[in-house]
C-alpha positions in Angstrom: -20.3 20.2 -53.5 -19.1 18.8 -50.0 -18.1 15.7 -51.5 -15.4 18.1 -54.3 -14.6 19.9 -51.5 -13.3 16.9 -49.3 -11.8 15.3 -52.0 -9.8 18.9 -52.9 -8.4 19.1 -48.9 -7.6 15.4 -48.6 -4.5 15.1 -47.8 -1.1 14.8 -50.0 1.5 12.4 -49.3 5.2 12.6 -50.7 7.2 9.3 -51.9 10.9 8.7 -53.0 12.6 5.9 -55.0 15.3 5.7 -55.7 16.9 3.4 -58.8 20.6 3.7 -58.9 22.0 7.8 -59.2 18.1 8.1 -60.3 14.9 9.2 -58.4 11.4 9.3 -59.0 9.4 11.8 -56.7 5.5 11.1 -56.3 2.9 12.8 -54.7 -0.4 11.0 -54.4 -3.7 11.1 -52.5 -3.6 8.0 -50.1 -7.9 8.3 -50.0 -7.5 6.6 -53.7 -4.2 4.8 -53.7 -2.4 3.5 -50.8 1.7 3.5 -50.9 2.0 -0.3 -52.0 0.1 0.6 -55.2 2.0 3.2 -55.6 5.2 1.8 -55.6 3.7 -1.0 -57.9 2.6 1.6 -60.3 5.3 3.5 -60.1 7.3 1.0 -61.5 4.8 1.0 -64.8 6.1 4.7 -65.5 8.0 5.4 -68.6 11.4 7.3 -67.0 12.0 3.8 -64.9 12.0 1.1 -67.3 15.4 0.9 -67.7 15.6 -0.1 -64.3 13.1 -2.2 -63.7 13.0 -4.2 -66.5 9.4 -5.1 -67.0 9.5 -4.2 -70.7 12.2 -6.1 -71.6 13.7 -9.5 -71.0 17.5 -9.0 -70.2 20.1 -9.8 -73.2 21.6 -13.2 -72.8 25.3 -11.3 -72.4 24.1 -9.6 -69.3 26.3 -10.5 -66.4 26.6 -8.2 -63.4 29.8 -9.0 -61.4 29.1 -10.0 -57.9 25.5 -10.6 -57.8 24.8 -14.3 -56.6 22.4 -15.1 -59.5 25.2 -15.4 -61.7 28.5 -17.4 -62.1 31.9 -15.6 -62.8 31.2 -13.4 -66.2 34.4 -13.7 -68.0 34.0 -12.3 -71.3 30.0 -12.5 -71.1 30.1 -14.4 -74.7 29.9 -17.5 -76.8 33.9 -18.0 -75.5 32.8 -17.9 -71.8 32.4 -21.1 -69.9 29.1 -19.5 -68.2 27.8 -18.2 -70.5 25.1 -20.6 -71.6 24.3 -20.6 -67.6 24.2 -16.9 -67.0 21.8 -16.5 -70.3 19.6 -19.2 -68.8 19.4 -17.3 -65.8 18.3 -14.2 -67.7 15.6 -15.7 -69.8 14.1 -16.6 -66.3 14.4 -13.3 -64.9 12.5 -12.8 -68.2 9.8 -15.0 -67.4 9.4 -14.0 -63.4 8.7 -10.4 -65.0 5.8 -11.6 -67.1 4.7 -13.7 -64.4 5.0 -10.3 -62.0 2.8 -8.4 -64.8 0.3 -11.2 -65.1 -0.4 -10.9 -61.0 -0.9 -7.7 -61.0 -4.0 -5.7 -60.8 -4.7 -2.2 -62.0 -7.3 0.3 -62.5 -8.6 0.6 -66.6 -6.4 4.2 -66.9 -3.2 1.9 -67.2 -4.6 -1.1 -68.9 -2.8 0.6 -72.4 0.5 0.5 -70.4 0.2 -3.1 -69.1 -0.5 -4.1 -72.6 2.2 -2.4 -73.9 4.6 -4.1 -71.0 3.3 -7.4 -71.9 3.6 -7.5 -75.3 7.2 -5.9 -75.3 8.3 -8.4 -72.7 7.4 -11.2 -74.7 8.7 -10.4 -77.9 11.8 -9.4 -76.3 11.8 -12.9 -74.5 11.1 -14.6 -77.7 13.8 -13.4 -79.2 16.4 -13.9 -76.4 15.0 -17.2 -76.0 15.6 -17.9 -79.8 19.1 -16.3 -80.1 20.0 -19.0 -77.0 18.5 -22.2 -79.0 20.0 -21.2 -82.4 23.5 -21.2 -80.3 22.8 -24.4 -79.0 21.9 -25.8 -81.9 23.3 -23.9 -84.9 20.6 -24.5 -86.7 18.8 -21.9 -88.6 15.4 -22.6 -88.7 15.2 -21.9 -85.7 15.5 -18.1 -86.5 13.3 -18.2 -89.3 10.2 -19.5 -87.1 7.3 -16.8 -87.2 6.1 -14.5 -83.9 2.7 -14.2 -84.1 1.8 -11.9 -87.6 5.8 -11.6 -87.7 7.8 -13.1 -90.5 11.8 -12.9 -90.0 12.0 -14.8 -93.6 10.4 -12.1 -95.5 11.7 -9.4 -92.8 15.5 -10.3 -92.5 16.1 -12.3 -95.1 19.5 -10.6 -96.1 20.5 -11.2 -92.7 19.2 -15.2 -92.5 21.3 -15.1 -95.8 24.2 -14.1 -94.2 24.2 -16.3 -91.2 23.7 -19.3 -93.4 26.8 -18.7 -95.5 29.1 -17.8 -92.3 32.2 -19.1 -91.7 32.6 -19.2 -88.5 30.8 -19.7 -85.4 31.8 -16.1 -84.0 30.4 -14.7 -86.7 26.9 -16.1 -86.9 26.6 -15.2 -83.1 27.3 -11.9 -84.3 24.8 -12.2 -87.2 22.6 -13.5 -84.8 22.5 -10.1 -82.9 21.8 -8.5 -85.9 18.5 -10.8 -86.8 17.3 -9.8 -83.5 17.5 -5.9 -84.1 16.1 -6.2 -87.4 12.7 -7.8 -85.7 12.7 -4.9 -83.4 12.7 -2.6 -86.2 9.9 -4.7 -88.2 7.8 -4.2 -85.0 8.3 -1.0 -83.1 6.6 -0.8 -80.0 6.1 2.8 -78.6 5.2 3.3 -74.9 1.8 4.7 -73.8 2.6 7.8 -72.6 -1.0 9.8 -73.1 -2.5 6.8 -70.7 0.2 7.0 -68.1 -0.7 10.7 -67.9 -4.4 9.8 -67.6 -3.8 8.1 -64.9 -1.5 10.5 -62.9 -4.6 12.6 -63.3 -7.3 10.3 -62.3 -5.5 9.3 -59.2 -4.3 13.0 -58.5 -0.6 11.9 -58.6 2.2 14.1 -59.5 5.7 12.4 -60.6 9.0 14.1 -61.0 12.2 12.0 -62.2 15.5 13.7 -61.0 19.2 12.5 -62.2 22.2 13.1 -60.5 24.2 14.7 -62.0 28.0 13.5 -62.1 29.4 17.2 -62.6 28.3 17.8 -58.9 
């Protein structure tokens, strides 16, 4: 009964992060988690993703002007001299996320959500990485190459049909784009949610995500 009692008086500490116009708002009892795991589990929770992009391996076209990671964006396509470099530079930022997942060590409540990270990130990677080799090569087969149980041949096969009889270069990258979103439809991944609950519970954390709003 002492033990319950302690526990129910310990006391509450308040965090903010912010990620762009975005916040999240956590309270949490630093008895079971200290603020370091909290800001690396905070990450995991399903109102950030977007912005920290440990689900998802960034699209080849992304290109944010002025950041030092990447050359001059131009038109952030197949008619950009940097693109093939900026895309290259995406697929690692890829890989350093899996690599940042696979470091990581968390209690058995979010094992569900570091599964579903893991397996979304790859596939996602897969794909971008296979978009970026069939655009070096223009060579089909390399879209038509399984993903673990996944077969694009049987899945998009309209669409493989489509690239093969393209005209034009533009037009297969554009196809291309189209292969990839028929995969992610073939394989729809849906987020956790019921485990990151469990573990807002088991860890007595409370989160709130706030927008700004632009009306203001």
């Amino acid at each position: 009964m002492v033990a319950v009692y302690a526990w129910a008086q310990s006391p509450k500490r308040s965090l903010a992060i912010k990620y762009g116009d975005a916040e999240q708002k956590l309270t949490f009892n630093p008895n079971l988690l200290s603020e370091d795991q909290v800001r690396r589990f905070a990450k995991l929770s399903p109102h950030v993703s977007e912005y920290t992009d440990l689900d998802l391996s960034p699209a080849l076209e992304l290109c944010i002007a002025g950041r030092p990671e990447y050359l001059e964006c131009g038109s952030r396509d197949l008619h950009d001299k940097n693109f093939y470099r900026n895309a290259q530079i995406n697929l690692k930022k890829g890989r350093e996320a899996l690599r940042y997942l696979a470091d990581q060590q968390y209690p058995p409540e979010l094992k569900p959500v570091f599964d579903y990270f893991n397996s979304s990130l790859n596939f996602s990677l897969w794909r971008e990485q296979a978009r970026l080799d069939f655009y070096k090569s223009w060579n089909t087969d390399v879209l038509r190459s399984d993903y673990q149980d996944l077969k694009p041949t049987a899945l998009c096969a309209s669409v493989l049909e489509k690239i093969d009889s393209a005209s034009s270069r533009d037009e297969r990258y554009g196809l291309a784009k189209e292969w990839s979103n028929c995969l992610v439809r073939a394989r729809p991944q849906s987020y956790p949610e019921p485990a990151w609950q469990n573990f807002l519970k088991a860890y007595g954390m409370t989160e709130e995500y706030v927008e700004e709003d632009d009306n203001e």
